[in-house]
N, C-alpha and C positions, 0 to 999 in steps of 0.2 A: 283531258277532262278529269280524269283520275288523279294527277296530282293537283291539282288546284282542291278538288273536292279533300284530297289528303293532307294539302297546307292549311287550308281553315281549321278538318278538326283535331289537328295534333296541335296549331296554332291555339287554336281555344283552351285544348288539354295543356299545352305548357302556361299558359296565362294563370290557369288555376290554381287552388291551394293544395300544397302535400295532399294527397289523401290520405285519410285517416278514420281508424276502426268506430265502428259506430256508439262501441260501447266503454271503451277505454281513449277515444281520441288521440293514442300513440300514431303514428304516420304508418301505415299498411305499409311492407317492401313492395319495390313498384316491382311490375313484370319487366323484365330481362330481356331482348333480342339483338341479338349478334348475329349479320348479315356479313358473310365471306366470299370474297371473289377470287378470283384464281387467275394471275399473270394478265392484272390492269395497271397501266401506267397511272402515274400520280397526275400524269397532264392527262385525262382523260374523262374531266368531268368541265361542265358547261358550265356551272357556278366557281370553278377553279381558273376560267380563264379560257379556254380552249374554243375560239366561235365553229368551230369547224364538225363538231359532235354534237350531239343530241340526246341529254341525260335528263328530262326534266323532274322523274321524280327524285334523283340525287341533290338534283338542285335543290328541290321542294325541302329535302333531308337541311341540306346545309343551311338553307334562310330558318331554320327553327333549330340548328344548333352551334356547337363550335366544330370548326375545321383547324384539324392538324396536320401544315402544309409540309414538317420537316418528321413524320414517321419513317424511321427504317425498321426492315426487317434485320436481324444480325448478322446472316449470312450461312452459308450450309458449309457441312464439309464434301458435297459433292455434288451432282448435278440435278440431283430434283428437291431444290427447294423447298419448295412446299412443304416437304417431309416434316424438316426442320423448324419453321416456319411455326404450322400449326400445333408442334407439340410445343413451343414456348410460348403462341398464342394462349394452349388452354393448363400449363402450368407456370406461365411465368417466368420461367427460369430460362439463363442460356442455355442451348444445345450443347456444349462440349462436354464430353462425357456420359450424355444420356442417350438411353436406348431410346430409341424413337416411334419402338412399336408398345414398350411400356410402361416409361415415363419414368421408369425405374420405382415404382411406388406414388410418385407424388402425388400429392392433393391436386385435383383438376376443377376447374369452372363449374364443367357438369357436378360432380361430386360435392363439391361445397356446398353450391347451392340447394340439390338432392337432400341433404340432410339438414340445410334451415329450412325443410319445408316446401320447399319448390317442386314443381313438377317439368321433370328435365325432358325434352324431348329434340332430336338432331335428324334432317336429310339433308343430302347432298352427299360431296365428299369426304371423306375418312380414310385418310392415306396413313396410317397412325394402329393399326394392327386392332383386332376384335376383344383384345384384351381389357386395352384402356378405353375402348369405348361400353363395354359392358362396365364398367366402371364409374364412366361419366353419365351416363343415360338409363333414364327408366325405361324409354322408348324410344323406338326411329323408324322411320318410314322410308324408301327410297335410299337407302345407304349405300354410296359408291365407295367399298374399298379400295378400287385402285388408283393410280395414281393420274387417268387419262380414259377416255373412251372416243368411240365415233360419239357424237351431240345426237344421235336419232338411234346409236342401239345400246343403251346405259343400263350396264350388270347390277342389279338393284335387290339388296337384302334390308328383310324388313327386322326389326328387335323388339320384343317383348317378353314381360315373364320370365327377361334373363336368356330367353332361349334365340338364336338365328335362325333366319328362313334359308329354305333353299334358294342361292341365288339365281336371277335373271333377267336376259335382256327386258328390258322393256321398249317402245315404241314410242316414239314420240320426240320431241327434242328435251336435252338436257335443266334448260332452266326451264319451262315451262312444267315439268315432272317435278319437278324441287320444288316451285314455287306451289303449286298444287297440294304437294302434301302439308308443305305449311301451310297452307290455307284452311283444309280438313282440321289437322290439328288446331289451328285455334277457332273452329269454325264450332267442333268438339266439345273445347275445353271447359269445363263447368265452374269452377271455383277453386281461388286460393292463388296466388302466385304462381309464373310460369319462368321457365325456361325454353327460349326457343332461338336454335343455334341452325342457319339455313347454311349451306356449304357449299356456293354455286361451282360448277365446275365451267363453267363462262369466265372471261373471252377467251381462257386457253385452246388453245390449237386442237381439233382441227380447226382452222378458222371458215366454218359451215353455217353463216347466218341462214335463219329462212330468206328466200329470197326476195321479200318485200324488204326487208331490213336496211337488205345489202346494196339494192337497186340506189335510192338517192345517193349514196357514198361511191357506185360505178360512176355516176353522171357528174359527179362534180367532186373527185378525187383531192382526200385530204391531203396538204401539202408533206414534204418529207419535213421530218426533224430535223432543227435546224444543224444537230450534231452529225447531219447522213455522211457516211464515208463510205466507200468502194468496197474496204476491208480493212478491217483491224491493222493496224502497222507495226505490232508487234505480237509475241505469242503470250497470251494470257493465261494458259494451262488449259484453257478451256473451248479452243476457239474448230474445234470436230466433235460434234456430239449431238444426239438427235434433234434438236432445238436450233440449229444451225445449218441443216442440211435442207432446211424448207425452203433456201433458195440456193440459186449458184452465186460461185464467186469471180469475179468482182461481182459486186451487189447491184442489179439489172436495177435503174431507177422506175422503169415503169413497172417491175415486178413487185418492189416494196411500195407502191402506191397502192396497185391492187392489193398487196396483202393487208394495207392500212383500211383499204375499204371496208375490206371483209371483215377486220377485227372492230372496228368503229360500229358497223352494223348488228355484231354480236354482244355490244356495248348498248346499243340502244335498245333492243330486242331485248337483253338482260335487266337494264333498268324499269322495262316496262312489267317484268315479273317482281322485280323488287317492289314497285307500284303495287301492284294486288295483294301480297303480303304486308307493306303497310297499312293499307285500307285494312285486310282484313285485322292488323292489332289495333287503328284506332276503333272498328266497330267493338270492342270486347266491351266499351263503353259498362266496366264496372267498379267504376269508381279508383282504381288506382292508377295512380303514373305510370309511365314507361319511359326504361332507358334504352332508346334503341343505341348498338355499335355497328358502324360501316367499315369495313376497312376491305383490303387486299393482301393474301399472303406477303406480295412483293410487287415487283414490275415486271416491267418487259424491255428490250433493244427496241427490235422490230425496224432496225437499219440508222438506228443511234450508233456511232462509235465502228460503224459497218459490221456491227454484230446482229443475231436476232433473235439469241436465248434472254436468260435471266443469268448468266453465270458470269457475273462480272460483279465490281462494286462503286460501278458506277451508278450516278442518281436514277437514270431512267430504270434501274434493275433494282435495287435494293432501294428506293424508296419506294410507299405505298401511300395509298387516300386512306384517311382513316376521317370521318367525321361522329362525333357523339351527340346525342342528343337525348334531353330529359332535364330532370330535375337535378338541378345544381350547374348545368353546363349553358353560359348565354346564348342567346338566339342570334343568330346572323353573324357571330362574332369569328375571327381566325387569330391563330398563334402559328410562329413559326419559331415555339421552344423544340429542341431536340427531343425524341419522343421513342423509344424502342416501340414494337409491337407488343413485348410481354409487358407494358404498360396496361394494356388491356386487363388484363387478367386484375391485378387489384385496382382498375376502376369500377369492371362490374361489382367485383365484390363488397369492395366498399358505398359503392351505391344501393345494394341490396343489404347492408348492415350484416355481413358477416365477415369477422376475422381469420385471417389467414396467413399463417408465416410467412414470409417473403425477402427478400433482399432486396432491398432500398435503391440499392446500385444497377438492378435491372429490373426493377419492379415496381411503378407505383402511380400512385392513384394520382389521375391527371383532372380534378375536378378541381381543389385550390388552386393550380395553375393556371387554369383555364379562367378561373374568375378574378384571377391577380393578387390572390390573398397570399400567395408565396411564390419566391421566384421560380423559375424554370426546373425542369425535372431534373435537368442535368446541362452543365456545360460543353460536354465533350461524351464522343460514346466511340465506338470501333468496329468495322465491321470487317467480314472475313468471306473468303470464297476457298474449298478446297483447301491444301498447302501452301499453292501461288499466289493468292493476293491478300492481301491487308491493308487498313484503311486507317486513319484516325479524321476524325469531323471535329472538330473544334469553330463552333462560330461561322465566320466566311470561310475560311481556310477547310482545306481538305488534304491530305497526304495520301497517297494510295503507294503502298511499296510490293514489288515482283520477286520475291526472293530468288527463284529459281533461273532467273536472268539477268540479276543485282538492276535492277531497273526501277526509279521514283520518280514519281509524279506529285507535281503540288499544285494545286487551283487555287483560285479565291472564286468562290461562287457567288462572293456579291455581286463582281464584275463582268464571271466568265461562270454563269448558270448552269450554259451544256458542258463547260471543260475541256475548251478545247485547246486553253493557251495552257502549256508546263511550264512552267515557273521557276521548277527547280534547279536548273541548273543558273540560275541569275546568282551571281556574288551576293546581294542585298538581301538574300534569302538563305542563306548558308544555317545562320544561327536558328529562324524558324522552322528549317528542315532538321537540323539537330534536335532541336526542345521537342519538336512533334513529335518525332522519331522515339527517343527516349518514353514520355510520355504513352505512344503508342504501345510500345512492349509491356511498358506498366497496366496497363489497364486490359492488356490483352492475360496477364497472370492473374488478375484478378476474377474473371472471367473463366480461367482455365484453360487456356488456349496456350498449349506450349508448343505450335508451330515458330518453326527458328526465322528467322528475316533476313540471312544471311546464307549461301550454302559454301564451301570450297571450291565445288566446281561447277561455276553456272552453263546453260545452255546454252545453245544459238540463241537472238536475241528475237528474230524472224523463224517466219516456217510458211514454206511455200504449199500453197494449198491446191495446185493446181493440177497434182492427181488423185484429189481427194473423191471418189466414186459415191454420189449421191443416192440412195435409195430409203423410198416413203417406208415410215411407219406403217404397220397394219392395221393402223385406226383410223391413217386416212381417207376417204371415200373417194370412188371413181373418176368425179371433177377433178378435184384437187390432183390427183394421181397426175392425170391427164394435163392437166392446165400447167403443175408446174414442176413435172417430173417426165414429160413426154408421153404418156403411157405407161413406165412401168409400175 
């Protein structure tokens, strides 16, 4: 009922004209909203394709703007993502080299707009230190510093006046407490342009939907990805780390169903809070546009590739949903131009008519592309994980190389989407593996990334996992313990 009531009136609202000041007839800066999720697959929206989930006000999001099916995140240099992630989401720029809890200085989303006027205000997650967010924000409600919580007992600092509250648990589940306080907030808001930056910490693990959510997806379990493997069949640098131990190895088929249920249901239950929060931005009903931003720090495995973190560079991992929608972006319409996430950063800003330094080469505004007035952002981008892995994406072709095991990989994802055939060693492929190759180190210096692609002495190429001693996180809850840790 809510999205449909939410597609009419942002449907009406985009049909309209710029709005504009009543007394100079210049176009008002529209309001601003950037909706973040945390470890959703790019295959996990219902207008993307996926019949098996239930996302309808994403959908509702997508038929009223553009969907950019080929977003990566760039990759981290170590296993929580996110980290990395969000601080080139809100300054644009690669991660290498920058501190992550202080952006080093740069100019941020929040800030820009802060000073054209905007009234900034951010809950959710903030994995990104107190520094740069006193920084970015006038205000915040519900601020999860860390990087993870139980979903029902979320560490919650409020901001204002410059000053932090005393942090604490709160009660309740995690997107439903986020989506609340953006609701207040714009429920608040009096006048003049906004900023409002929501930071779900949904579908990330624990994977604890409430349990109506979860019940349809028990009863009629989404099938495996069609990439599912047992286990990794070689060492990716990455393949023991807390995002990996939530199940055993070889990868139990009925246990990643269940775990897909549960993360499907945290998806649905999340999109129904994204729901309330749009309704509440189209109510503000005061005369200006709105650019809403969806997207995802990154992916997830989840029994892609017999992995089930994010620490790989493969598509299910390091791609993300990003859809925008507002003025200047078409309605119903999708691109699959290559797209970084700190793309985001000078879209908002250049939809809110404020300039901002940026590099061209990881940064920029995806609104001419979107409507066809200039080609693609970019032909080619690179992504990275750690030391171990590196990628170059060019077009269909993908290169991913293991330095520390001298081990390449090459796809065509026009053919092979999940990745499953390597390619590389085919004679017919030599000189494409060369050019990519070369190319890929080029663009990885330009970036700043002086990890070597080559060592002396590599590794074992495998790594047998099967005294690897599984034990839950302290975030996870009793079920979960219980269900698929035996009890401990």
């Amino acid at each position: 009922m809510i999205s449909a009531l939410l597609l009419a009136l942002l449907g009406a609202a985009a049909q309209a004209e710029p709005a504009a000041s009543a007394t100079s007839g210049v176009a008002a800066p529209p309001h601003v909203v950037l909706i973040l999720t945390d470890d959703q697959r790019a295959d996990t929206v219902g207008a993307w394709g996926n019949p098996h989930i239930r996302t309808p006000h994403l959908d509702a999001l997508a038929a009223r703007g553009t969907s950019f099916h080929r977003a990566y995140c760039m990759g981290s240099r170590g296993g929580a993502v996110c980290v990395p992630s969000r601080a080139m989401i809100h300054t644009g720029r690669p991660y290498f080299g920058m501190n992550m809890q202080s952006f080093d200085g740069a100019e941020t989303l929040g800030a820009a707009l802060g000073a054209a006027g905007y009234t900034t205000f951010h809950t959710g997650k903030w994995h990104n230190g107190r520094g740069s967010f006193a920084r970015s924000f006038q205000r915040g409600d519900r601020v999860m510093f860390s990087g993870m919580s139980n979903h029902r007992a979320v560490p919650s600092t409020d901001f204002a006046g410059g000053e932090f509250s005393e942090t604490v648990n709160l009660d309740g589940h995690s997107s439903e407490l986020f989506a609340e306080a953006a609701v207040s907030f714009l429920e608040e808001h009096e006048s003049g342009p906004l900023f409002l930056s929501v930071a779900f910490s949904a579908p990330h693990d624990p994977r604890d939907p409430p349990r109506p959510w979860a019940r349809p997806y028990y009863a009629e379990l989404p099938p495996l990805p069609r990439n599912f493997m047992a286990q990794h069949p070689f060492d990716n640098g990455f393949l023991v780390l807390r995002d990996e131990v939530l199940a055993p190895w070889p990868r139990p088929r009925d246990v990643v169903r269940d775990q897909l249920a549960e993360y499907y249901g945290l998806i649905e239950h999340l999109d129904a809070q994204i729901g309330r929060v749009l309704a509440a931005v189209a109510a503000l009903d005061d005369g200006r546009d709105v650019l809403v931003v969806y997207l995802a720090d990154h992916g997830l495995a989840l029994g892609s590739h017999g992995l089930l973190g994010k620490q790989s560079v493969y598509e299910h991992s390091l791609r993300a949903p990003l859809i925008v929608a507002g003025p200047g972006f078409p309605k119903g319409s999708a691109t699959h131009a290559l797209t970084y996430l700190t793309d985001v950063h000078a879209t908002m800003l250049a939809a809110a008519g404020v300039d901002s330094p940026r590099d061209p080469r990881f940064c920029r505004d995806l609104a001419p592309a979107a409507r066809g007035e200039e080609d693609a952002p970019r032909t080619e981008l690179t992504l990275s994980m750690g030391k171990t892995q590196r990628s170059l994406v060019e077009g269909r072709w993908k290169l991913i190389r293991y330095p520390r095991i001298d081990h390449t990989q090459l796809f065509d994802l026009a053919s092979d989407p999940h990745e499953l055939v390597d390619l590389c060693g085919r004679p017919e492929m030599a000189d494409r593996v060369e050019d990519m190759s070369a190319r890929m180190a080029a663009l990885m210096s330009q970036a700043g990334d002086d990890a070597p692609l080559s060592v002396d002495e590599p590794q074992p190429f495998a790594r047998d996992l099967s005294d690897v001693v599984r034990e839950p996180d302290r975030w996870q809850p009793g079920w979960i313990r219980e269900k698929y840790f035996r009890g401990r």
